[in-house]
ZALO-772079 format. One record per residue: residue in three letters; x, y, z of N, C-alpha, C in turn. Coordinates in steps of 0.2 Angstrom, whole numbers, plus 5000, padded with zeros to 4 digits. Example, Ala and Ser with C-alpha at 12.3 -4.5 7.8 and 13.67 -1.06 7.14 Angstrom:
BEGIN
ALA506649725039506249785039506649845039
SER506449895035506849955036506450005039
This chain:
BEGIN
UNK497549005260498049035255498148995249
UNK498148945250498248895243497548905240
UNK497048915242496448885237496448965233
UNK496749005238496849085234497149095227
UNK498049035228498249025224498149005219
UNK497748945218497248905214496848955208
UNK496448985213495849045211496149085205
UNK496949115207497249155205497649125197
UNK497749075197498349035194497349035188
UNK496848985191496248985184496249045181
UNK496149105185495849165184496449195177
UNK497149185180497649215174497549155166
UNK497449105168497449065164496649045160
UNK496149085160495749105157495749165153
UNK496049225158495949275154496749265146
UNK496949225149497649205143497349175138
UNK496949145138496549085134495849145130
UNK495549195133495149225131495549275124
UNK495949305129496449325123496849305118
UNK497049255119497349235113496749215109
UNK496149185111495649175107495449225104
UNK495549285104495449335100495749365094
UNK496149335095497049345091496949285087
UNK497249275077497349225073497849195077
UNK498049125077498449085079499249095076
UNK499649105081500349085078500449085071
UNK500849135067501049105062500449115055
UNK499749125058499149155053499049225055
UNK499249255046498949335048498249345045
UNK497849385047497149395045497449465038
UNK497149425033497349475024496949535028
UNK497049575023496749645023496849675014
UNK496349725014496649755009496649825008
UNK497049835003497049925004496849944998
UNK496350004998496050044995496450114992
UNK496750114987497150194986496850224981
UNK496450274985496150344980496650384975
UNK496650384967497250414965496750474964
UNK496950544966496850634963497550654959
UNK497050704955497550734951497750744946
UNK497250674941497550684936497150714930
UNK497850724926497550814922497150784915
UNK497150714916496750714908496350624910
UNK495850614908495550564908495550524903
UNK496350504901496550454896496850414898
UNK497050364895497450314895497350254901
UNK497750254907497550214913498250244917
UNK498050224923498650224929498650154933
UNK499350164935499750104935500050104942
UNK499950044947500350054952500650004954
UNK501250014959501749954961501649954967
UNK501649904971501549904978502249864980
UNK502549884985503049854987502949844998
UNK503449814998503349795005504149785008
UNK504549815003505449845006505549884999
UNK506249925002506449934999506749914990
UNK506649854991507049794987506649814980
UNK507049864976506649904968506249944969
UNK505949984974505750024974505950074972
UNK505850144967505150134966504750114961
UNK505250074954505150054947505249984948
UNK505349934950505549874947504949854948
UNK504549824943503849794944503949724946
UNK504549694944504749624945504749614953
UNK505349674957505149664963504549684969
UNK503949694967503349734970503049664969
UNK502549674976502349624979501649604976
UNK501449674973500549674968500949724961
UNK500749724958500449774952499749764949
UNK499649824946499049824945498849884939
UNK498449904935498349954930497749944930
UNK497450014931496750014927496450064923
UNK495950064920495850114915495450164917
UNK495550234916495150284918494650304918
UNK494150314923493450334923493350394925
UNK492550394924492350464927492150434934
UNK492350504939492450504945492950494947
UNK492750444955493350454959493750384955
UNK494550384956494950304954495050294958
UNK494850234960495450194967495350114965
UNK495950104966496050054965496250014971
UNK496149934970496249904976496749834977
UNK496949844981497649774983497149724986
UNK497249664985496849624990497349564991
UNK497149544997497349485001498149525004
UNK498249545006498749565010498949555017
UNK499549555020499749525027499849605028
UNK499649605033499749685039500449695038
UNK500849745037501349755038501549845036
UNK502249855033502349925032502249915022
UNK502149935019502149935012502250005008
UNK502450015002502450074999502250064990
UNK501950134990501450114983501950204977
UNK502050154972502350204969501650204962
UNK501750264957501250274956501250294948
UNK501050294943501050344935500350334929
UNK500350394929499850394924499950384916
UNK500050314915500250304910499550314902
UNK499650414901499050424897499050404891
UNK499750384888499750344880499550274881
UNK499350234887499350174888499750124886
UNK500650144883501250094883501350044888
UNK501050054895501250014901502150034901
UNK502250104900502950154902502950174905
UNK503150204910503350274914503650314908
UNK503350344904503750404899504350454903
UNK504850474898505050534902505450554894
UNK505550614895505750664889506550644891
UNK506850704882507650684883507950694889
UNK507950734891508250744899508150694905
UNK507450664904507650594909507050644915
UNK506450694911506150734915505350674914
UNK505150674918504550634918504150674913
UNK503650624908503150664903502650654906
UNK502750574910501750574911501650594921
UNK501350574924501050594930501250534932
UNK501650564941501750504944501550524951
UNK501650474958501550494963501650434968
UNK501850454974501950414979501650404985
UNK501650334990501150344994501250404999
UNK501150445005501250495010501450535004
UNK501150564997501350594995502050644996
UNK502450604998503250644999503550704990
UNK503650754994503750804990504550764983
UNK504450754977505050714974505250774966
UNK505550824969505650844965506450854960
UNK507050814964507450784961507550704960
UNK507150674961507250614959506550584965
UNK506550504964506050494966506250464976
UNK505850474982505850454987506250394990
UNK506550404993506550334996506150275001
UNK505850214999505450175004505350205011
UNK505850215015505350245021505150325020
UNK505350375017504750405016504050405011
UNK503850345010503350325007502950305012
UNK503450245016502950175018502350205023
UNK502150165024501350175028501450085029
UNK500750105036500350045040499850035035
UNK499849955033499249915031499149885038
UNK498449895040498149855046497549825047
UNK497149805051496449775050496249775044
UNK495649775043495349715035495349775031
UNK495349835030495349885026496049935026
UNK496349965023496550025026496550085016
UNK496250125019496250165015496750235014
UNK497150235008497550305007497450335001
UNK497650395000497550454995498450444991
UNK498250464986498950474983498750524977
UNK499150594976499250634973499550634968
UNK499450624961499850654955500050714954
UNK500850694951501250774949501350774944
UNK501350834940501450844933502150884932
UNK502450874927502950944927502950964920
């Protein structure tokens, strides 16, 4: 009976040992990065601008509190731009096609958007812009790839 519990007692404390060996150690997250395809936009001038956030804290305009920013210039084909080195977690990406290239989000006298913007899980915003959870999405293992749709008005 004892040499059973022995047997048993190695056996759990291998496979606990295999497993964590699989796993980054305590405290270490493996980076990842995310790939966002932007569609949709109407004119192939200027560049699009994006802010990445990982709470709600300024989303969806504060570039100050967003965890990456990023702008790049327009090409022919597909855009996608990319975040790198990031911790797994929930995140959300706000979005605008800044075609005068001010690094502005324009908006006419009314306070109506001039240029093209867009949100991660493309959530429909048409009085005002989303809130962080219906934006956020999973960053996970070494890639994660989303689409993001431009709206025009």
């Amino acid at each position: 009976m004892h040499s059973q519990r022995v047997l048993a007692i190695i056996l759990m404390m291998t496979t606990i040992s295999i497993t964590l060996g699989s796993f980054p150690a305590h405290g270490q997250l493996e980076q990842t990065q995310l790939a966002v395809e932007i569609s949709g936009v109407s004119k192939p001038e200027g560049q699009v601008c994006l802010n990445l956030f990982n709470s709600s804290n300024g989303f969806p305009s504060s570039r100050e509190e967003a965890v990456q920013t990023l702008c790049i210039e327009m090409v022919e084909g597909p855009l996608v731009a990319t975040f790198e080195d990031l911790n797994p977690g929930s995140y959300a990406i706000s979005v605008f096609h800044d075609a005068n290239g001010d690094n502005e989000f324009n908006r006419n006298f009314v306070g109506i958007p001039a240029e093209g913007f867009g949100f991660s899980r493309n959530p429909v915003a048409l009085t005002g812009p989303p809130d962080f959870g219906d934006a956020a999405f999973l960053v996970a293992g070494t890639e994660t790839r989303i689409e993001i749709e431009l709206n025009y008005f």
